[in-house]
Backbone as a printed PyTorch tensor [residue, N CA C, xyz], in Angstrom:
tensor([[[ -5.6530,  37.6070,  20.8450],
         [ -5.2490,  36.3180,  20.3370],
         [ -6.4470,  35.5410,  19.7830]],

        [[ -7.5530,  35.8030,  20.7350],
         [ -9.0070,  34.9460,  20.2690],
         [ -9.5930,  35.4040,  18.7260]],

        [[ -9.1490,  36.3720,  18.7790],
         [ -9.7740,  37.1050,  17.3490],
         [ -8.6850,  36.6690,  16.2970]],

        [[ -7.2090,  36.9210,  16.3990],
         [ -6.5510,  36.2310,  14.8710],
         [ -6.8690,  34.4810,  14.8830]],

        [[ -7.1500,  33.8870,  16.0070],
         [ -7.5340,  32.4710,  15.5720],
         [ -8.4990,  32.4360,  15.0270]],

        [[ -9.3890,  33.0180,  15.3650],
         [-10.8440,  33.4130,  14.3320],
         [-10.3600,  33.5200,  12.8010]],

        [[ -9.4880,  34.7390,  13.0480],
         [ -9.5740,  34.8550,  11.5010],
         [ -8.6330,  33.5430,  10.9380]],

        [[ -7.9070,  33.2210,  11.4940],
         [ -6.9630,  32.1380,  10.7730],
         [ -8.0690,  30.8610,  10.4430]],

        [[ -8.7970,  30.6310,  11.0210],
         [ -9.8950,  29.3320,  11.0060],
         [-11.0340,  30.4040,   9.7200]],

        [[-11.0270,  31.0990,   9.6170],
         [-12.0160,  31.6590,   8.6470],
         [-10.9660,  31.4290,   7.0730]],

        [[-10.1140,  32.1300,   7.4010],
         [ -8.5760,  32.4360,   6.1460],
         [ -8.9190,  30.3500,   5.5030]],

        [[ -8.5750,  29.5560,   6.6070],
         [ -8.4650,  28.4020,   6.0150],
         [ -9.9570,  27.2780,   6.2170]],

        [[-11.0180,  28.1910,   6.0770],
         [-12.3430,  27.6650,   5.4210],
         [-12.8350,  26.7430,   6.3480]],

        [[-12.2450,  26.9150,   7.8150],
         [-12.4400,  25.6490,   8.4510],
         [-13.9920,  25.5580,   9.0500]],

        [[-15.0750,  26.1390,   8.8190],
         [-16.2770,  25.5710,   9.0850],
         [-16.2860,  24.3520,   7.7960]],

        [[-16.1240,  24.9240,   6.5680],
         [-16.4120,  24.2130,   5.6930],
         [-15.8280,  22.5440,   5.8270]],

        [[-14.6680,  23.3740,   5.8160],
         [-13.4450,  21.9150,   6.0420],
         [-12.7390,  21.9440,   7.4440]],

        [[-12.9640,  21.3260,   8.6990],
         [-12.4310,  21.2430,   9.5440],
         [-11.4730,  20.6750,  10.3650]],

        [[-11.0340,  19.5310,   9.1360],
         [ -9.6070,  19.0560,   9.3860],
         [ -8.7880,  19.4550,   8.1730]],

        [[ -7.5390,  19.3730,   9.0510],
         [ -6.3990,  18.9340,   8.0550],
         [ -6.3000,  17.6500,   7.5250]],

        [[ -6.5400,  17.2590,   6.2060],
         [ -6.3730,  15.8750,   5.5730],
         [ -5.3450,  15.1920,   5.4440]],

        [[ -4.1340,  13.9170,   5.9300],
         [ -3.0080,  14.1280,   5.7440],
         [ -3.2270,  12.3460,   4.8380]],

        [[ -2.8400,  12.2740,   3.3910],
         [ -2.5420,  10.7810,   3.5800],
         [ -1.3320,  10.4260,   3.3330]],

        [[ -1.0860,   9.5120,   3.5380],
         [  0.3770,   8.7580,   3.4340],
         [  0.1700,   8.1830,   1.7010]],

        [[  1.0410,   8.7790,   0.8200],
         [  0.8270,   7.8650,  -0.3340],
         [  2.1640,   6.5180,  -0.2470]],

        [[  3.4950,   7.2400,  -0.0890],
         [  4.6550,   6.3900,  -0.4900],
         [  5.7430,   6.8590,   0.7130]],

        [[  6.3000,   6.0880,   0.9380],
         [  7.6920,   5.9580,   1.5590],
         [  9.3400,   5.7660,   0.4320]],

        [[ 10.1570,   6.2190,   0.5300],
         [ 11.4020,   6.0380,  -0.3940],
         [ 11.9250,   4.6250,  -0.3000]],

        [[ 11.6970,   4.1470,   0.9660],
         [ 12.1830,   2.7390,   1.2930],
         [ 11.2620,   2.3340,   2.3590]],

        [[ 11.0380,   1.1820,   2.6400],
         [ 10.4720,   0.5450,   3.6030],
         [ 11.3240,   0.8130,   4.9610]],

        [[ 11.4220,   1.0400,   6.0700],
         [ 11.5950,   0.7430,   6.8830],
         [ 12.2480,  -0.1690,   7.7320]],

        [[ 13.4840,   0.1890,   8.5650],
         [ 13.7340,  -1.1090,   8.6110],
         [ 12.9710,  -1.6760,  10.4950]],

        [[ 12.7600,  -0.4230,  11.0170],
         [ 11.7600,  -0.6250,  12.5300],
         [ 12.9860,  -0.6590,  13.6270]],

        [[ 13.6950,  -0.2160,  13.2960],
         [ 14.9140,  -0.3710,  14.4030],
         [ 14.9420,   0.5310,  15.5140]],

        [[ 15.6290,  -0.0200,  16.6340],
         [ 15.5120,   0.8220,  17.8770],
         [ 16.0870,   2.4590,  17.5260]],

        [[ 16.6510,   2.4160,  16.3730],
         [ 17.9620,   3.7610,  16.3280],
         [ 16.7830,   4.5980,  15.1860]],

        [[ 16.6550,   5.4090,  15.4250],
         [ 15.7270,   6.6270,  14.5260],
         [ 16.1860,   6.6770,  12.8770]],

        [[ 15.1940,   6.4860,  12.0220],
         [ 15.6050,   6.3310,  10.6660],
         [ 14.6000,   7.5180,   9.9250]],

        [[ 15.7700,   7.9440,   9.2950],
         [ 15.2960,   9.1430,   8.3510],
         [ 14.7710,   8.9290,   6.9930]],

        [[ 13.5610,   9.5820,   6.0320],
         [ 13.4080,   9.1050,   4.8410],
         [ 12.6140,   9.8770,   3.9910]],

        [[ 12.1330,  10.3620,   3.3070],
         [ 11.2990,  11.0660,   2.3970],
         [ 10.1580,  10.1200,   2.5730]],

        [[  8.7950,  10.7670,   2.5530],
         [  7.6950,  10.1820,   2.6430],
         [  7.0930,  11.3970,   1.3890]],

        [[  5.9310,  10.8420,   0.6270],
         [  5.3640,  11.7460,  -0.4080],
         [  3.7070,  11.5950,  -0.1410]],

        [[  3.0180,  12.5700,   0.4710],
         [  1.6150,  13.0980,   1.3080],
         [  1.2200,  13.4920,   0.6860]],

        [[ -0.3920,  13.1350,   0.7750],
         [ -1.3670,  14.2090,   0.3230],
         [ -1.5760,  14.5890,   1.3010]],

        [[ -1.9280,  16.1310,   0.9480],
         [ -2.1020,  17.1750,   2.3250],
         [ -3.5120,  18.0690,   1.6620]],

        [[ -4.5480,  17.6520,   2.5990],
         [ -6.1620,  18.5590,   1.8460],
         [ -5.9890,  19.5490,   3.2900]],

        [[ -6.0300,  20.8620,   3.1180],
         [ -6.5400,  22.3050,   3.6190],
         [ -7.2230,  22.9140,   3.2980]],

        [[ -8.6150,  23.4380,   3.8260],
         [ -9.0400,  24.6890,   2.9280],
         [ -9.8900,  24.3670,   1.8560]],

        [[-10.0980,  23.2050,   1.5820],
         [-10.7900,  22.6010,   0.2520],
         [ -9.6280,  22.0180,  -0.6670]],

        [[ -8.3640,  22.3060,  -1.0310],
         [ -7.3270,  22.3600,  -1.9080],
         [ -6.7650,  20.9280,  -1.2000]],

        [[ -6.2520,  20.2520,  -2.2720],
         [ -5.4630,  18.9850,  -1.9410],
         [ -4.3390,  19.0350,  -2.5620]],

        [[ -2.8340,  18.6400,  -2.3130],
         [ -1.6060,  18.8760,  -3.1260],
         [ -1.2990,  17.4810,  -2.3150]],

        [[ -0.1310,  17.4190,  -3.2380],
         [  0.9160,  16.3940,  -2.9750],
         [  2.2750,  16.2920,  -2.9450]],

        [[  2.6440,  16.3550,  -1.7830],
         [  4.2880,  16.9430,  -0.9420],
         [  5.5300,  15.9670,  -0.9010]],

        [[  6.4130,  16.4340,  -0.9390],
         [  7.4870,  15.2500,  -0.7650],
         [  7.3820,  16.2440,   1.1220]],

        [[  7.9430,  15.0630,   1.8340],
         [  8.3000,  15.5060,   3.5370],
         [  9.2870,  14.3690,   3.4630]],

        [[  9.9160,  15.3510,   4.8150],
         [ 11.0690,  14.5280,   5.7760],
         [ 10.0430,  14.0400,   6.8670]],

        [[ 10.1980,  12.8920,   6.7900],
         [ 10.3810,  11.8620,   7.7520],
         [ 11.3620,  11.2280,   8.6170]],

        [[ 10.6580,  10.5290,   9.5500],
         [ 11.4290,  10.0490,  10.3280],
         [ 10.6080,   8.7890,  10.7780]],

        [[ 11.1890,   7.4400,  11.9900],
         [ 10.2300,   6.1930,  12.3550],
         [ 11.6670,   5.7200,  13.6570]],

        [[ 10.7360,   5.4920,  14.1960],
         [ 11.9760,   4.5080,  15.6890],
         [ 11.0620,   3.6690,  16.2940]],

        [[ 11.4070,   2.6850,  16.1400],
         [ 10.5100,   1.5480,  17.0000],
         [ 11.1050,   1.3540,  18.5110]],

        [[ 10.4880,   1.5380,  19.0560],
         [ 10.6330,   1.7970,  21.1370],
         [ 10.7350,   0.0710,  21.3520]],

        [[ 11.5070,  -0.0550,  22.6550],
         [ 11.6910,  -1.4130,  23.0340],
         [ 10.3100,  -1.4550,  23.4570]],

        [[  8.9210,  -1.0350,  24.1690],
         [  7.5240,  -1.2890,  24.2460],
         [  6.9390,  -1.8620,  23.0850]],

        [[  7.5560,  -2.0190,  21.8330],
         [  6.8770,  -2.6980,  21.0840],
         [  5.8770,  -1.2350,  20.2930]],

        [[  6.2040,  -0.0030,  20.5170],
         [  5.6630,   1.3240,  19.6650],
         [  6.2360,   1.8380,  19.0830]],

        [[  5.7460,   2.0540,  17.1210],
         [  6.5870,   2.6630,  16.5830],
         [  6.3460,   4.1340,  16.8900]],

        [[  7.1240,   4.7870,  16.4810],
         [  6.8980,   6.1920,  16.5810],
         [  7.4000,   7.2040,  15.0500]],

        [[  6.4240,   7.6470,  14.0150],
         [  6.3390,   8.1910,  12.8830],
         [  6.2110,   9.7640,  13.2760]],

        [[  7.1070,  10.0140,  12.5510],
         [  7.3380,  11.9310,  12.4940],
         [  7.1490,  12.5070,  10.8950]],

        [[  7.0770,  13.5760,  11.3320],
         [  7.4900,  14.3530,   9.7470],
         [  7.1500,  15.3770,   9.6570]],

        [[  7.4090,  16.2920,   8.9820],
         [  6.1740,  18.0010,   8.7740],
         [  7.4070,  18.3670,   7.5780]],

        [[  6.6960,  19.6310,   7.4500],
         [  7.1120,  20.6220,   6.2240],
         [  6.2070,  21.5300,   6.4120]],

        [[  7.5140,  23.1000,   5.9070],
         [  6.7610,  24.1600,   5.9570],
         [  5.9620,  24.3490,   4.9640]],

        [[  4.8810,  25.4010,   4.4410],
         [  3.9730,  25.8350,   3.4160],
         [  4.2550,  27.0960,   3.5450]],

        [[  3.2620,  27.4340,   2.4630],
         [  2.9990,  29.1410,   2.4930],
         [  1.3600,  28.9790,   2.3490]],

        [[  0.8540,  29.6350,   2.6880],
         [ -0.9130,  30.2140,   2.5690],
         [ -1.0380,  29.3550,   0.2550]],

        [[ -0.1100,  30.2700,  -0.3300],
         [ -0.3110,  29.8830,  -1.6060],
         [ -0.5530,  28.7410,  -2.1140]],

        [[ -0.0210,  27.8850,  -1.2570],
         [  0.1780,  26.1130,  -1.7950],
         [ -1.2890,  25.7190,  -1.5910]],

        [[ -1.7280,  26.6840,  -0.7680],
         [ -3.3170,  26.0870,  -0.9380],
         [ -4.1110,  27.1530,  -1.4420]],

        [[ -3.5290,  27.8990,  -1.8830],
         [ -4.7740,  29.0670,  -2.8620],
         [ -5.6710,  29.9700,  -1.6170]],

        [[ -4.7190,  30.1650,  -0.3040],
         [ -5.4250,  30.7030,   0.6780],
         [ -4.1760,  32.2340,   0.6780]],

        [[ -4.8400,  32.9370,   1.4540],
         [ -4.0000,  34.1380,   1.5970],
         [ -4.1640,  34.2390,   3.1610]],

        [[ -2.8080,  34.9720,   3.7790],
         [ -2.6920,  34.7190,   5.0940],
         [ -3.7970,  36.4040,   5.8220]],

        [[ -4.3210,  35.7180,   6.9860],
         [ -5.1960,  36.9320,   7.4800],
         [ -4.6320,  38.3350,   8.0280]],

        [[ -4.9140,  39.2420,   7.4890],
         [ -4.3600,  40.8450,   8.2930],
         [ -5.2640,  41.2980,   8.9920]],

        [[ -4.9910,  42.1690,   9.6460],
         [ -5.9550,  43.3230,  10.5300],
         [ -5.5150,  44.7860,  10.3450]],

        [[ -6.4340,  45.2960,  10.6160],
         [ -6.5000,  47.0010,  10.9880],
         [ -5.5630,  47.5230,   9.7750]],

        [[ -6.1080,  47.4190,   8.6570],
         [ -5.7280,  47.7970,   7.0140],
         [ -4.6050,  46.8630,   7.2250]],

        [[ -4.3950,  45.9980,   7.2250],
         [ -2.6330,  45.7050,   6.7190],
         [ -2.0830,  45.6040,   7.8820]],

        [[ -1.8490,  46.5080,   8.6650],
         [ -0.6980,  47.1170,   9.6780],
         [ -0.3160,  45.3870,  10.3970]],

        [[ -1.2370,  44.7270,  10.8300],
         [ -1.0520,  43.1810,  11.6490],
         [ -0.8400,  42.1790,  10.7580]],

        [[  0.1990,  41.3890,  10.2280],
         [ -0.1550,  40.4650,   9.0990],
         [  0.6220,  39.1650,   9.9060]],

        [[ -0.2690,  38.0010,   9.9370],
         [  0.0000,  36.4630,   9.7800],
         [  1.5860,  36.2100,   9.4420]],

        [[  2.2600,  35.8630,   9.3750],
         [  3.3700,  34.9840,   8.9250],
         [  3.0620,  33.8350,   7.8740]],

        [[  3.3070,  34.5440,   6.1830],
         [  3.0630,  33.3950,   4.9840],
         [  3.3560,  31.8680,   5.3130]],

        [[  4.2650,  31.3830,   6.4560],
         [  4.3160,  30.3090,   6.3550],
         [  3.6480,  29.4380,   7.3950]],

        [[  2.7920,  28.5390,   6.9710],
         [  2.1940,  27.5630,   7.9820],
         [  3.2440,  26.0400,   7.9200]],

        [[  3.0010,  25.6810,   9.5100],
         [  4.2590,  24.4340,   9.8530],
         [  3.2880,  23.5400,   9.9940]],

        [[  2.8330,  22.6330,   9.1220],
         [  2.3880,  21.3720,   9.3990],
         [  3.5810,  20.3230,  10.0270]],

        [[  3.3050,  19.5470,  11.2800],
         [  4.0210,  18.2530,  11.3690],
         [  3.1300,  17.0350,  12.2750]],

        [[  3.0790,  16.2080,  11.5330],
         [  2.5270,  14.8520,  12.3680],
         [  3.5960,  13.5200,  13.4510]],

        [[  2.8060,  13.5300,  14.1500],
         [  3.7730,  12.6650,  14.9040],
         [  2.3750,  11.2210,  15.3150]],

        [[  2.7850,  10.1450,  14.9570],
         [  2.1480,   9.0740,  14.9850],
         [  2.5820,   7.4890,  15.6700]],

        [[  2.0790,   7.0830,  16.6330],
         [  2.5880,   6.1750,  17.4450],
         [  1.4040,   5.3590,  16.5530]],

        [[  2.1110,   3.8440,  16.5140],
         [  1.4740,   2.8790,  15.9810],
         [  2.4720,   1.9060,  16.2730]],

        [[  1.6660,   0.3510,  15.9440],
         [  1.9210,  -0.7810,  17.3660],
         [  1.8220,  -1.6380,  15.2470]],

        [[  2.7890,  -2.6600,  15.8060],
         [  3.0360,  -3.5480,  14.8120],
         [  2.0860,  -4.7880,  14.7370]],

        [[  1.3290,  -5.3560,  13.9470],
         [  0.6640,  -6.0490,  13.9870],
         [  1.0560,  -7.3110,  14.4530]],

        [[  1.0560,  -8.3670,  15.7600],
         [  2.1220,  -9.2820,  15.6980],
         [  1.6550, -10.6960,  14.4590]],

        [[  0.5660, -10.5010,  14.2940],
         [ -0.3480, -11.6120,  13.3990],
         [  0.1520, -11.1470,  11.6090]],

        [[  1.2600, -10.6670,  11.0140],
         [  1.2530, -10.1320,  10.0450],
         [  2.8550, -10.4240,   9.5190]]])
């Protein structure tokens, strides 16, 4: 197992680049912060690997009676979307799964001064 994480962190350049970059550009609608879970297209930049693209994702947001929102979302990829190819072993015979599952999950607190 220690060795395909190796190669998967080599496959996606991660000395070079060691995070995943995620930004938030746009939301479809604002939000309305409600206790009941609201669904929505959000449109991300996503940097891997050196390569930066820009995704439509499903989203999601529920604001908790604590006063915490709570932000979701992911989407699958393939190795291609970032110009990476997925890692094999022992000629071929072991191969990665083309698709990588990015998803973020983000708790954030409402400004009450705003």
């Amino acid at each position: 197992m220690q060795l395909m994480t190796h190669d998967f962190g080599k496959t996606i350049k991660a000395r070079e680049y060691p995070f995943i970059v995620i930004d938030f550009i746009s939301f479809e609608r604002v939000p309305v912060y409600a206790c009941s879970e609201e669904r929505f297209k959000g449109k991300l930049k996503i940097s891997l690997g050196g390569i930066t693209n820009v995704f439509d994702v499903d989203c999601s947001i529920e604001a908790r009676s604590n006063g915490l929102i709570h932000l979701k979302g992911g989407r699958n990829f393939v190795f291609s979307d970032f110009k990476l190819q997925a890692p094999t072993r022992m000629m071929g015979m072991v191969k990665v799964n083309e698709t990588l599952d990015v998803n973020f999950h983000l708790i954030l607190k409402l400004d009450p001064n705003s």
